[in-house]
C-alpha positions in Angstrom: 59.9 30.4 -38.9 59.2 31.0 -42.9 56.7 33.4 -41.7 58.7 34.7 -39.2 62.1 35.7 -41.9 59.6 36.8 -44.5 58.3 39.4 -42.5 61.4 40.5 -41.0 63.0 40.9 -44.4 59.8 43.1 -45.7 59.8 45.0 -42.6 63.5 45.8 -41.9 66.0 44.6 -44.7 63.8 45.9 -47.7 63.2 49.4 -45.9 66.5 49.5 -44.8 68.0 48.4 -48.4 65.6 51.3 -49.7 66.9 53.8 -47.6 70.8 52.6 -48.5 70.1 53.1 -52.1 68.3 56.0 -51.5 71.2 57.6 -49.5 73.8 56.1 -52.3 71.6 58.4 -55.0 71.6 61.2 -53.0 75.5 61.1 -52.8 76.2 60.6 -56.6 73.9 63.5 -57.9 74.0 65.2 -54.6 78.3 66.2 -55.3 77.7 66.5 -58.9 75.0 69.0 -58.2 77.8 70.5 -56.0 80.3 70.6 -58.8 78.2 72.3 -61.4 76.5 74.9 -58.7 80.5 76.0 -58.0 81.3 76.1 -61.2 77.8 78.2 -62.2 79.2 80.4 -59.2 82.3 80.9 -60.5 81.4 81.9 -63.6 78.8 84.6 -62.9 79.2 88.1 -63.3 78.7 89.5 -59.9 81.2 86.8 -59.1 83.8 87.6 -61.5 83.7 91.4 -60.4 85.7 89.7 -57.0 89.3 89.5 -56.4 91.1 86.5 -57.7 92.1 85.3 -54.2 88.7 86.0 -52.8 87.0 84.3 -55.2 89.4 81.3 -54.9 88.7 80.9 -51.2 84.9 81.3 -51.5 84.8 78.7 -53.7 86.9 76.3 -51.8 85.0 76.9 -48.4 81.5 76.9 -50.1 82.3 73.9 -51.7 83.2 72.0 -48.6 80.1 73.3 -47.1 77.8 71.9 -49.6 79.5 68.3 -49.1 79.3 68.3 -46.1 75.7 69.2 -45.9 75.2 66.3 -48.4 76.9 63.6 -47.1 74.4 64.6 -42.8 71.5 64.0 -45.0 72.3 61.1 -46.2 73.6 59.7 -43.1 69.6 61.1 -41.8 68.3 59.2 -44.6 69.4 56.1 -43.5 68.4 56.6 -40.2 70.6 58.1 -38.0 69.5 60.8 -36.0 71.1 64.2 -37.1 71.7 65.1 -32.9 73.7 62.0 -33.0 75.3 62.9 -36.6 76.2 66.5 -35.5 78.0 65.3 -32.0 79.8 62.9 -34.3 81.2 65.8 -37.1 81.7 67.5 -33.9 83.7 65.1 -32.2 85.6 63.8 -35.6 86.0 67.7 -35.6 87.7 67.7 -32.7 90.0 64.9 -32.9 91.4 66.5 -36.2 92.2 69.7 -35.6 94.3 68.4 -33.3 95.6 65.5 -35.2 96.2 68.3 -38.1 97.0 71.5 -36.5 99.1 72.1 -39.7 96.5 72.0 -41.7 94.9 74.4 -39.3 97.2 76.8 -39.8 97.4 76.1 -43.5 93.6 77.7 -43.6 94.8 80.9 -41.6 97.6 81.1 -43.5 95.1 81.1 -46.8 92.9 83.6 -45.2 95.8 86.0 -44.7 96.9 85.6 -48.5 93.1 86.7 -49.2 93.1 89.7 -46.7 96.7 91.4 -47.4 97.2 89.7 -51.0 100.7 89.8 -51.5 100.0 88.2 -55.2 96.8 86.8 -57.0 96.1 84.0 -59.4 98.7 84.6 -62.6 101.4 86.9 -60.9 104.7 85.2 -61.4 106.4 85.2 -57.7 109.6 84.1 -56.5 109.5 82.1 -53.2 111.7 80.1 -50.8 110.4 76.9 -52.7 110.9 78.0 -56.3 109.7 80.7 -58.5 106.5 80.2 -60.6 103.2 81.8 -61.9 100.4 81.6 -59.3 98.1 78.6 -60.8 95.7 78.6 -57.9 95.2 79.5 -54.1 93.3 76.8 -51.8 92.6 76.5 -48.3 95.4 74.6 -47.6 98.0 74.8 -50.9 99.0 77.5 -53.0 99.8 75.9 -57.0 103.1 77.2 -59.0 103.8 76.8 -62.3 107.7 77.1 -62.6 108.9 78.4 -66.1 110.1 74.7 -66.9 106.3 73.6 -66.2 106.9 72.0 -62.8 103.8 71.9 -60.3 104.7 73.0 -56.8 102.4 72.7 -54.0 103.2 75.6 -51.2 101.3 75.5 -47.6 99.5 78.4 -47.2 101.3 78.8 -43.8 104.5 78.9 -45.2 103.8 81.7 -47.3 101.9 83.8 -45.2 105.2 83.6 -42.6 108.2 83.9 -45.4 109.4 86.2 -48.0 107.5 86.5 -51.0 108.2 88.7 -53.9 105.9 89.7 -56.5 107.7 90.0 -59.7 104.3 91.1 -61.5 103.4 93.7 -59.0 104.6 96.3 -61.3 104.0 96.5 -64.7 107.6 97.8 -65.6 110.9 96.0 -64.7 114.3 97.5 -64.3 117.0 95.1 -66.0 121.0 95.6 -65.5 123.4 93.5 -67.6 127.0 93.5 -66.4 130.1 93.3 -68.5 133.8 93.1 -67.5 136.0 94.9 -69.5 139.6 95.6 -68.8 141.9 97.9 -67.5 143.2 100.6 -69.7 140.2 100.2 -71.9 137.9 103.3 -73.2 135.6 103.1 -70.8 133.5 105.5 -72.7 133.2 104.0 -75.3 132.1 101.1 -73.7 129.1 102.5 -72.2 128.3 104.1 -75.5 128.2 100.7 -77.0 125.7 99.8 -74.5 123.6 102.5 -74.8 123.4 102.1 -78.3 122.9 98.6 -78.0 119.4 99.5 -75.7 118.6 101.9 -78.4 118.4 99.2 -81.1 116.5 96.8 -79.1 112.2 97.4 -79.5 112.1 95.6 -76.3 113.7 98.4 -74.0 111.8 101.0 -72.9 112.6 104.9 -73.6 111.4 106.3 -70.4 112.9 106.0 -68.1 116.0 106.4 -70.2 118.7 103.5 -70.4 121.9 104.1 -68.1 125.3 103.1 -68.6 127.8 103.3 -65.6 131.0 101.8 -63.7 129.8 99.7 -61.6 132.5 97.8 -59.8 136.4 97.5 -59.6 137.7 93.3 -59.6 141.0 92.1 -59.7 141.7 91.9 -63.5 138.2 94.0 -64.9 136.3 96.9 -64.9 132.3 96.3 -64.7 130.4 98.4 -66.9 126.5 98.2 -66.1 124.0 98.8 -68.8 120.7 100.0 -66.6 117.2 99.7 -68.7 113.7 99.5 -68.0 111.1 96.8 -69.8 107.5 95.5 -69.5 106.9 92.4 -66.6 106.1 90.8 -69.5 109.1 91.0 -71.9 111.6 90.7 -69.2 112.9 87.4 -70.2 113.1 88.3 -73.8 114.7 91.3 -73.1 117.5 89.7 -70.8 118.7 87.0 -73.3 118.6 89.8 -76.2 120.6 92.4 -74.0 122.9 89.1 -72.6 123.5 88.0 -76.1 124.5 91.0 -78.0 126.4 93.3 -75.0 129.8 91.2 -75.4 129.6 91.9 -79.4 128.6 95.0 -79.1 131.7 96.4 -76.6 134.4 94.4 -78.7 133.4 96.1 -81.4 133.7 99.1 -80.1 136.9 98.1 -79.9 136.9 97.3 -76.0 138.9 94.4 -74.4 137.2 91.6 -72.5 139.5 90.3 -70.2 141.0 86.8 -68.8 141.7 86.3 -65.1 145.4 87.6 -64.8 147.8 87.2 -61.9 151.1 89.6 -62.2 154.0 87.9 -60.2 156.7 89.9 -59.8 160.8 88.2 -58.9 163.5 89.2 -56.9 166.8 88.9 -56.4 
């Protein structure tokens, strides 16, 4: 019986152990090997010369791929035939795409983002689920980075089926800054306040020129609208410069801001 276990052990256990460790190694260096051939890709010329959201995809899909083709000959290492070990990814296949048709869809929805691009990796967009800087484009999620530094994870089907607007499609922005003014105030002189105003600033473009104009009549103001064209990129800082100065700027021109009013009149 000795005899008998001895043998067994040399014959079986110790080949199969073998094989085990032997599949175990290939798995460790086998995905690092991955990792650093992606990356390598990545970073190569030829590849860099492709669009942002084509690249992104590539990598994504070569880099399941390449795992997956690790972990079948592995599995062959240890023993299992690869028919066998191709009916199973088949079947496991199978079973989830249906169990994850949403994740199905997620992958179209990526591959429709690559083919039409509506934005690329580092275009600030404005979404139904916040507005944010593109971090990165998956086969399933698309990253923001909102301006408070806030992570948000988008399907891909979600944003190939809604409204998305590309803020950094253009490289100049039009900006309007509103201001209420009164009634019976100079008018005129408050848009030549605001002109002047866009003048000063080095963050307003010249061309097009700045526009000052009536936009709307309220109940107790006047809206003067000062009309000015910036770069994508100083948008922001042009905003809060234009939003902070315009009020100073029309009162001291001499023009009245006003306060809600409500005239009642009696009689009898």
């Amino acid at each position: 019986m000795l005899d008998w276990l001895i043998n067994f052990a040399n014959t079986y256990l110790v080949d199969f152990g073998v094989k085990i460790i032997l599949a175990l190694l290939l798995l460790v260096i086998g995905l690092k090997v991955v990792k650093v051939i992606i990356k390598k890709i990545g970073k190569s010329k030829g590849f860099l010369k492709l669009d942002t959201n084509i690249a992104a995809l590539i990598l994504s899909g070569l880099k399941l791929v390449l795992n997956t083709l690790i972990i079948i000959i592995a599995v062959q290492i240890i023993g299992v035939p690869s028919a066998t070990v191709i009916a199973a990814l088949g079947s496991c296949g199978l079973a989830i795409g249906l169990a994850l048709q949403g994740g199905l869809s997620n992958i179209a929805g990526g591959v429709m983002i690559m083919v039409f691009k509506p934005f690329h990796i580092g275009d600030f967009v404005s979404t139904s689920a916040g507005d944010g800087t593109v971090e990165d484009i998956g086969l399933f999620y698309t990253k923001l980075c909102t301006i408070d530094n806030r992570l948000i994870n988008i399907p891909n089907s979600v944003l190939s089926s809604s409204t998305v607007t590309n803020l950094s499609a253009k490289p100049v922005r039009g900006l309007d800054i509103e201001v209420a003014v009164a009634y019976g105030s100079d008018l005129e002189a408050a848009k030549k306040a605001l002109l002047e105003l866009a003048d000063r600033s080095e963050l307003v473009l010249k061309d097009p020129a700045p526009m000052a104009f009536i936009n709307e009549h309220r109940e107790s103001s006047v809206v003067v609208t000062l009309r000015v064209s910036v770069k994508g990129s100083d948008y922001w800082a042009a905003r809060f410069e234009l939003m902070q100065n315009s009020l100073k700027a029309v009162t001291d021109a001499g023009v009245t801001i006003p306060l809600p009013q409500l005239d009642v009149h009696m009689r009898g």
